[in-house]
N, C-alpha and C positions, 0 to 999 in steps of 0.2 A: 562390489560393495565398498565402501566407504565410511564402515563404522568410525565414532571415534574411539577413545580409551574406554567410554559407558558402555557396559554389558545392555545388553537389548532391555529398551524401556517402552512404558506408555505414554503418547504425547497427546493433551487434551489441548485441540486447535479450536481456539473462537474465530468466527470467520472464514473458516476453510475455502469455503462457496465463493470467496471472494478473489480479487487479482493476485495481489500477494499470498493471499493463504492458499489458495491452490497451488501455488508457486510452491511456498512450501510442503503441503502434502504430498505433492509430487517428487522434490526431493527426499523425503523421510520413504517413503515407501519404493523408491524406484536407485537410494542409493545407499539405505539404510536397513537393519533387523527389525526396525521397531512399528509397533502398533501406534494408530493415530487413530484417536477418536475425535469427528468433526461435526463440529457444532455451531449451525449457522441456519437462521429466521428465513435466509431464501427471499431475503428485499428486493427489490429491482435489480440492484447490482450484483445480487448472487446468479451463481448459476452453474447447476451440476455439470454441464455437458466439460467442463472446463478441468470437470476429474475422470473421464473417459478411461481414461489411459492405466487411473490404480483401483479403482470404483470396484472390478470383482477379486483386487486382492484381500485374501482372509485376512489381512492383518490391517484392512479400511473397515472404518465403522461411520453411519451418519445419523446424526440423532439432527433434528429440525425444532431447533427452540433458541427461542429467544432468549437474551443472558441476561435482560432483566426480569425474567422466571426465576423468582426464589429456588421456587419447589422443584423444579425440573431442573434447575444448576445442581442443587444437592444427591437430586436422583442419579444424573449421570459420577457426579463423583464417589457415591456409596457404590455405584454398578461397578463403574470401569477401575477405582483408585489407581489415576493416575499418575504416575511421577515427575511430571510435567507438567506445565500450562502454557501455550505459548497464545497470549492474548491478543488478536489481530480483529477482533469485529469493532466496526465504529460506522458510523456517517463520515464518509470523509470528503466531501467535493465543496470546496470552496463557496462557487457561487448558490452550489443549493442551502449552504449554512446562512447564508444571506437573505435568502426568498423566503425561507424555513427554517429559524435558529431550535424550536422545540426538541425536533428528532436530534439533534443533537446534544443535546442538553440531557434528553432522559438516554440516549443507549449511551453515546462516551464518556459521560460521568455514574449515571445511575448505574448502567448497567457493566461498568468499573467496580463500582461499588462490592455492587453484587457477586463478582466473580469473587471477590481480596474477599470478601466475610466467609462465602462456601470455602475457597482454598485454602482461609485460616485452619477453618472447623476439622476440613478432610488431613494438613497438616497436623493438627493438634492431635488425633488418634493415631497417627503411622507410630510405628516402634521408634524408640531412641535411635536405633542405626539408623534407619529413614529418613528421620528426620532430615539434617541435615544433607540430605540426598536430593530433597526434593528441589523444585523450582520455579518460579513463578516470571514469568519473562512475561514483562509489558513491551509492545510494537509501538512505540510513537513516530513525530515526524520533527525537522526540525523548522517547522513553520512556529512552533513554539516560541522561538527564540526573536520574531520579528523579521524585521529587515536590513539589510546591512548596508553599507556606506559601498565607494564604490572598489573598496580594499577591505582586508580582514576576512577571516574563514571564523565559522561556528564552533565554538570545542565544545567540552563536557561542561565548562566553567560559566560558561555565555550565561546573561541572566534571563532573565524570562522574559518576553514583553510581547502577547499575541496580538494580531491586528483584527480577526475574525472571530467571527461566533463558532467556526471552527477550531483555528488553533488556539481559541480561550478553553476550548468542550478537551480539547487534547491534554492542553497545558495543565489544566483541574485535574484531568486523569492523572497525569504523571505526579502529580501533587498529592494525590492518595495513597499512588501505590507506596511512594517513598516514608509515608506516613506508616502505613501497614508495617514496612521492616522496623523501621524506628521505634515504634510503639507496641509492635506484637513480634518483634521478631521475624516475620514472615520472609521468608530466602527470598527474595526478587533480583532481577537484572531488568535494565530498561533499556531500550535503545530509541534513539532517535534519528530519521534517513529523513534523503535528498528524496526529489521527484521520482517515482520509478515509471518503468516506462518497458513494454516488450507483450507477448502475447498472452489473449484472454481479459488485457484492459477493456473497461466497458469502454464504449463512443460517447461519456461525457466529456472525456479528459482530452486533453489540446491533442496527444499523436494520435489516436484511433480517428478523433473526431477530424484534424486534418486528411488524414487517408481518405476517409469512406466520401466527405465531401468532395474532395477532390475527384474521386473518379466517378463520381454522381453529378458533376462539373457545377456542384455547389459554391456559394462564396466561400472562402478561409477566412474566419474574422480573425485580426489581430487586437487585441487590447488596448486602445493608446496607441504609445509611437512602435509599440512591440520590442523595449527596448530592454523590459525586465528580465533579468537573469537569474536561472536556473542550475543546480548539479544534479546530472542524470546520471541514475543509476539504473543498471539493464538488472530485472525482477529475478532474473537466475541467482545474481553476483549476490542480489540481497540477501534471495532466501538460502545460502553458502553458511551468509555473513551471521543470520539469523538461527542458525543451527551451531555454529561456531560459540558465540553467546551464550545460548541454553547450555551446552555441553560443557562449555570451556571457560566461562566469563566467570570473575571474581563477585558473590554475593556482594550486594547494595551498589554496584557498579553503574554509571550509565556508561553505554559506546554511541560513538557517533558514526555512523555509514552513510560514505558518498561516494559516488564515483569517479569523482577527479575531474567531471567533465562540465564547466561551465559555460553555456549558450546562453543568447538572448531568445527568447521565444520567438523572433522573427528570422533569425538564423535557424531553429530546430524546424522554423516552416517551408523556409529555401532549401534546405538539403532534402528535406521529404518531398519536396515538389521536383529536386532536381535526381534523386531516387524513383519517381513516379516517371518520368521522360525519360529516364533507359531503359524502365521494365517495362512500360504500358506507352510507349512514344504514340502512339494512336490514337487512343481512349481520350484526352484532352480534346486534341485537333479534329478529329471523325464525326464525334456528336453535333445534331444541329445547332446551328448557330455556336462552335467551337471556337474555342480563345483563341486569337492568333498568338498572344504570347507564351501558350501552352498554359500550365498548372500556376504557374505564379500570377499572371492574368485575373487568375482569383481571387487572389491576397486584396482583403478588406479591409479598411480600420475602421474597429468600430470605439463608442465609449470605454474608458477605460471600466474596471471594476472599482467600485468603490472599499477605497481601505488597499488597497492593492498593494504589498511589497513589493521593492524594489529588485531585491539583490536578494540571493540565498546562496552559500558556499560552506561546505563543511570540510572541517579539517578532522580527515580518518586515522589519523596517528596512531593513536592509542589503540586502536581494536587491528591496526596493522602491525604494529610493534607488540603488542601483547597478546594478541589472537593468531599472530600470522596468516592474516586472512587479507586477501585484494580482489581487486574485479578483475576478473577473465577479458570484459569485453571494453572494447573505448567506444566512443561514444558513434564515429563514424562505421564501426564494426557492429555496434549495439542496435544501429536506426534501420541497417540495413536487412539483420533479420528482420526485426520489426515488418517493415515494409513488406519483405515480401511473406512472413507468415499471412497477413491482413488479406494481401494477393489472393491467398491461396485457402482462407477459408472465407470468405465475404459472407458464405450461407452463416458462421457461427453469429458473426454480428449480426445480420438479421436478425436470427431467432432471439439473440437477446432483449432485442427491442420489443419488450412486452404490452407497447402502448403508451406507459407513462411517460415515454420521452422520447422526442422525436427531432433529435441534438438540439431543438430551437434553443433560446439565449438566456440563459438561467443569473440572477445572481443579479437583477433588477431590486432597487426597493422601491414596493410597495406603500402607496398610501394607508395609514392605520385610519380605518372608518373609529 
């Protein structure tokens, strides 16, 4: 176990079902006292098989609702009273904000909303001691913050400025919560991370989606020249960082989490191709009509995205200096589990693909009839 100095509490997870929130429920139940209750609509991107591992501990609970449910946000918080919230449900894939701005618009701001009104109400009744006990930790990203030149790191101070229908739905978000404290007092912590990246990512996101094509001897499409830069952060280190936070972080605080590791997206696709040719040297070259120049053979350029930032780097100062928190893993240690967990369960991706998506190339606009 791995408490911190908080006596065993209840932690009410939006999102659980999803990359990161499973991440985290996993950590809370598998290195913690505390009860989790996980609250997650079970979207496409959701998906239980991904809490296996804590699913018949007594101290996991799943409730299936949407968190823009007035009525069912307030039931689970009259049921459970929680002392916690750690807010991770959203839409969050780039290009499908672009195909699709709506789903974005009503769950990471509406249904934003909706958590900061129940968690005021469930705050305002706890006892005077409690009060101040409690905490409302929003998850964001720092796609908020735009695109950066080809020097400079993101702090806490960075202004705002989103390129997408996504990190505009995030940015809004983070604009309420900060509201909520200011205006109601409401205890919040925010944080805002890098790319994450490691097992149980759905196969929309660039490393699942380069694995599984690859050994399906798919194309790889690159973006453009594939020259945009990323700071990868491995989904364990986050959810550390993200318990750290809740536990530990100064109320009305944001932290910034990255993992120190910045790639061009056509670098994080060479190393994954050059990972695939030591573990699978076969699988490329065996199939009919096999690339002679093995996995890289496949690297495609396609159209860039439109709005596409350039550059994203986060400077983790602050949540390392005052959380005493860092990444475990570097990034050529982080790709490698990666890789081979993908190896070794290929059936879980399967089963995630419910139909709705079948990696084609999202993040097209559409003509308005």
């Amino acid at each position: 176990m791995n408490d911190s100095h908080l006596a065993a509490k209840r932690f009410f997870i939006t999102g659980g079902a999803g990359f990161i929130g499973s991440a985290v429920i996993r950590y809370l139940i598998q290195e913690t006292s505390h009860d989790v209750i996980n609250v997650d609509k079970l979207t496409y991107a959701g998906n239980l098989e991904s809490l296996l591992d804590v699913s018949e501990s007594e101290r996991y609970h799943f409730e299936q609702v949407d968190i823009c449910d007035a009525k069912a946000i307030e039931r689970i918080f009259n049921e459970y009273r929680p002392d916690a919230v750690m807010h991770l449900a959203a839409e969050s894939h780039v290009d499908r904000s672009i195909s699709g701005p709506a789903d974005f618009i009503y769950t990471n701001i509406t249904g934003t909303y909706t958590m900061l009104e129940a968690a005021r109400q469930h705050w305002m009744s706890l006892d005077e001691k409690d009060k101040p006990l409690f905490r409302f930790h929003h998850i964001s990203t720092d796609e908020v913050y735009g695109s950066l030149g080809a020097t400079g790191l993101f702090t806490e101070q960075t202004p705002y400025d989103p390129s997408s229908p996504y990190s505009a739905s995030k940015a809004s978000s983070d604009h309420l919560v900060r509201a909520w404290h200011r205006t109601y007092g409401l205890p919040v912590v925010l944080t805002n991370c890098s790319n994450n990246y490691g097992p149980y990512q759905f196969p929309e996101k660039l490393i699942p989606l380069i694995i599984l094509n690859a050994l399906e001897g798919k194309p790889l499409p690159i973006y453009g020249k594939g020259d945009q830069v990323r700071d990868w952060l491995y989904v364990d280190d986050h959810a550390r960082a993200l318990y750290k936070v809740v536990t530990e972080g100064k109320v009305g605080e944001t932290y910034n989490i990255g993992g120190n590791n910045e790639k061009t997206n056509l670098e994080v696709v060479n190393s994954i191709c050059e990972l695939l040719e030591e573990l699978v040297p076969d699988n490329c070259h065996s199939r009919e009509g096999g690339n002679p120049e093995g996995f890289k053979g496949l690297i495609t350029y396609v159209d860039d995205r439109p709005g596409h930032d350039q550059r994203y780097a986060i400077d983790a100062g602050k949540i390392m200096q005052d959380l005493n928190w860092q990444p475990d893993e570097s990034f050529e240690t982080g790709i490698r589990k990666s890789v081979e967990w993908y190896l070794e369960n290929n059936q879980w991706c399967q089963r995630v693909m419910d139909g709705s998506y079948r990696r084609e190339r999202l993040g097209l606009i559409q003509e308005v009839s």
